[in-house]
BAFI-3210 file (N, C-alpha, C; in Angstrom, 3 decimals, decimal comma, padded with zeros to 6 digits):
// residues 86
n [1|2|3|4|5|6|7|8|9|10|11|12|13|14|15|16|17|18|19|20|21|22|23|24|25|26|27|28|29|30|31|32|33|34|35|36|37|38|39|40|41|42|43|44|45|46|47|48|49|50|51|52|53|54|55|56|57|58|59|60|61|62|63|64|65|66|67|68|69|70|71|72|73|74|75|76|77|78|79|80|81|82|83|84|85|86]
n.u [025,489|022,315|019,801|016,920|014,624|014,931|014,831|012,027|010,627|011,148|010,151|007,764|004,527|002,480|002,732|001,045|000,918|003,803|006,196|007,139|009,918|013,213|013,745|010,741|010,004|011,770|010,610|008,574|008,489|009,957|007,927|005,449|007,174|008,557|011,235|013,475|012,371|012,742|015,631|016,221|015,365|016,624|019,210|019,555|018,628|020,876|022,693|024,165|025,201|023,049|023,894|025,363|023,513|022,061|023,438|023,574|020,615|020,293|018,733|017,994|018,935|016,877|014,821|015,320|015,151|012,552|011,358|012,577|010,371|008,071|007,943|008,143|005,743|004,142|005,013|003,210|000,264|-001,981|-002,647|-000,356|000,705|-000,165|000,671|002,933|003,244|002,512]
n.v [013,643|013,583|015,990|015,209|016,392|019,081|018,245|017,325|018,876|020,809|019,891|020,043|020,821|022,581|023,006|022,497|023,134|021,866|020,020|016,249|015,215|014,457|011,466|010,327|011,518|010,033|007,233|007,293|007,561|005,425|003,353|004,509|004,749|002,957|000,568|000,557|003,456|005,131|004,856|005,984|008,659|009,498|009,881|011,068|013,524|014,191|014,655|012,953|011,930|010,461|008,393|006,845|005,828|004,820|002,397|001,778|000,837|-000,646|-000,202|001,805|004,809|006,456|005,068|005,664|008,552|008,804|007,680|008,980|011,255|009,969|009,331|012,152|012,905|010,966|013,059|014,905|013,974|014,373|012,028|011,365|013,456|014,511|012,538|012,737|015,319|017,252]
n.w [007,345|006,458|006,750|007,262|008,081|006,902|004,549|003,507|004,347|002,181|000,125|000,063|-000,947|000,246|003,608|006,408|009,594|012,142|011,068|012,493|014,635|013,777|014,328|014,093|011,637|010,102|010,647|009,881|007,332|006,373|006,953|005,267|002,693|-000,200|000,761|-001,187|-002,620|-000,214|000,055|-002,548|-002,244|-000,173|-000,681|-003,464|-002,383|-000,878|-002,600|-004,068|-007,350|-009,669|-011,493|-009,660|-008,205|-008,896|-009,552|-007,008|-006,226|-007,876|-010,557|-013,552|-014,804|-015,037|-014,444|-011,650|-011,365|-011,675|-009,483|-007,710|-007,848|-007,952|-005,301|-004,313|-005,078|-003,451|-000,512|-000,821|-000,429|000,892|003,475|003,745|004,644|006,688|008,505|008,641|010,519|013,235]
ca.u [024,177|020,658|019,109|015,553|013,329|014,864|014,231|010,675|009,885|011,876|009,962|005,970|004,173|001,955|002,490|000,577|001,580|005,053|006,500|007,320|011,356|014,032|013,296|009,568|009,918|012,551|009,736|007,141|008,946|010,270|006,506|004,924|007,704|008,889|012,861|013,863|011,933|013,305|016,920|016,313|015,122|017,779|020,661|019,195|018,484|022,460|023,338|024,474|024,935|022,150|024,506|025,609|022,106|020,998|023,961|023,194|019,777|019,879|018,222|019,085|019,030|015,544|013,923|015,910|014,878|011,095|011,345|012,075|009,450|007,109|008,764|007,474|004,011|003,669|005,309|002,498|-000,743|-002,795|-002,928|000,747|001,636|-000,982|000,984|004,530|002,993|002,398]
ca.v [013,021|014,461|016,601|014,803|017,894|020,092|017,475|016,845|020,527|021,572|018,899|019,883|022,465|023,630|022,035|023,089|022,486|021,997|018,434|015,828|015,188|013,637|010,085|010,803|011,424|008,744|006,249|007,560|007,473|003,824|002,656|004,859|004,307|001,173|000,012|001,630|004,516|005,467|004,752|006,771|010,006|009,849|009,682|012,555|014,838|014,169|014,621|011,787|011,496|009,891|006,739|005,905|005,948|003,430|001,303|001,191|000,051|-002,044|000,421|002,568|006,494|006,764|004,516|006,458|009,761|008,305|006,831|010,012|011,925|009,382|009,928|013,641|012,802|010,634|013,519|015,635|013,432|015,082|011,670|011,344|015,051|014,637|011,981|013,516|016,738|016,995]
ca.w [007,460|005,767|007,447|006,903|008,336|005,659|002,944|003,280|004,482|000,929|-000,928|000,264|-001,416|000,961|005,115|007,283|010,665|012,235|011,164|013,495|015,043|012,686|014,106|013,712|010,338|009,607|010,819|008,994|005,586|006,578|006,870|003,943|001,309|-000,091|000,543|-002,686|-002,852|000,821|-000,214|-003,362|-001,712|000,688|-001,779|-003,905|-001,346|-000,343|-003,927|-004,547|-008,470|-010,144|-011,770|-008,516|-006,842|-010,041|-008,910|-005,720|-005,988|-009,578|-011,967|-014,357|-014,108|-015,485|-012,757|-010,220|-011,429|-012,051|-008,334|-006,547|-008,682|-007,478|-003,649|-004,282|-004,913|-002,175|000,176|-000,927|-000,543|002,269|004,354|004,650|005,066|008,100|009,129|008,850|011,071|014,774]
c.u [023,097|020,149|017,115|014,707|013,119|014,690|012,993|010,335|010,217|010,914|008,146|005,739|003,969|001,877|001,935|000,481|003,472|005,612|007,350|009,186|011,861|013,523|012,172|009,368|010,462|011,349|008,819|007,708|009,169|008,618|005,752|005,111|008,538|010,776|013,574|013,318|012,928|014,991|017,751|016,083|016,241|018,926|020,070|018,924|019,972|023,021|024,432|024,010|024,172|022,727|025,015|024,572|021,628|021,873|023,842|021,793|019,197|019,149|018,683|018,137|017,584|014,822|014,354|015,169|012,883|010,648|011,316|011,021|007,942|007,207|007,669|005,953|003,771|003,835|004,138|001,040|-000,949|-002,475|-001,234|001,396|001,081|000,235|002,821|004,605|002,804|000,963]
c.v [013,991|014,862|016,301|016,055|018,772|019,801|017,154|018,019|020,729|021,167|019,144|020,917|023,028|022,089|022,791|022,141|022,349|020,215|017,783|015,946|014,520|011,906|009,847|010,459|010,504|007,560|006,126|007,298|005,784|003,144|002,717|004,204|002,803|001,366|001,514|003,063|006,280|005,841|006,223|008,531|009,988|010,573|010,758|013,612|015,051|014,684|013,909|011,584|010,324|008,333|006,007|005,587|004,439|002,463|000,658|000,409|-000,842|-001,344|001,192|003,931|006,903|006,645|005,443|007,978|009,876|007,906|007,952|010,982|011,333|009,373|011,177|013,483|012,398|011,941|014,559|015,824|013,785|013,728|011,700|012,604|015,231|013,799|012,107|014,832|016,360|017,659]
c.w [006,982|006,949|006,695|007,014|007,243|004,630|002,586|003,380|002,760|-000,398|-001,251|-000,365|-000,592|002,306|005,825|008,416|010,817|011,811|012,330|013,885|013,899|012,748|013,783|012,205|009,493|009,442|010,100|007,243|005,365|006,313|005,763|002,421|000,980|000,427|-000,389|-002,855|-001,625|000,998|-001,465|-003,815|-001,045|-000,061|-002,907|-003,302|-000,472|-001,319|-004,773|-006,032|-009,217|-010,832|-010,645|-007,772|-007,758|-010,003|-007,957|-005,447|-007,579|-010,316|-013,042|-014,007|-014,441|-014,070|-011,886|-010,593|-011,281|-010,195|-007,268|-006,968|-007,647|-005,858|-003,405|-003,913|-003,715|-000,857|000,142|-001,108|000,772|003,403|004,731|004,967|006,491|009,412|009,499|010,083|012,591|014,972]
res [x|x|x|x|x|x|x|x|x|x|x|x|x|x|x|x|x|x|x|x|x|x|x|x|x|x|x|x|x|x|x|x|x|x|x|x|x|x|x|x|x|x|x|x|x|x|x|x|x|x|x|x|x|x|x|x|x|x|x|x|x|x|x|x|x|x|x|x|x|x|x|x|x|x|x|x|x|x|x|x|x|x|x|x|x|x]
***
């Protein structure tokens, strides 16, 4: 299983503050990011090979690579890094 804490800590530039518990953060990503986006961080931060990630959610390896890119950003927009933190 992912260790969520260490995937979003790994993923921020700069956090300031301690981030919240695993379920915490589970919740918060569930609400923020869409379905897909959520699915598609997961499964790259597992390392889960990029053609099986674009099987699993119907795209091709671009989108998927374009999808957690766009994951990133969001992880690193002041309101939700506030809202990932304690």
């Amino acid at each position: 299983m992912l260790d969520i804490t260490g995937a979003v800590a790994s993923n921020i530039k700069i956090l300031q503050g301690e981030l919240k518990n695993e379920k915490e953060l589970i919740e918060v990503l569930k609400k923020r990011l869409t379905k897909k986006e959520f699915k598609v961080f997961v499964a790259m931060e597992e390392g889960i090979d990029e053609s099986k990630i674009a099987d699993m959610v119907k795209m091709d390896e671009d989108g998927v690579a374009e999808t957690y890119q766009t994951v990133i950003k969001k992880l690193n927009q002041e309101k939700l890094k506030q809202e990932l933190t304690l």
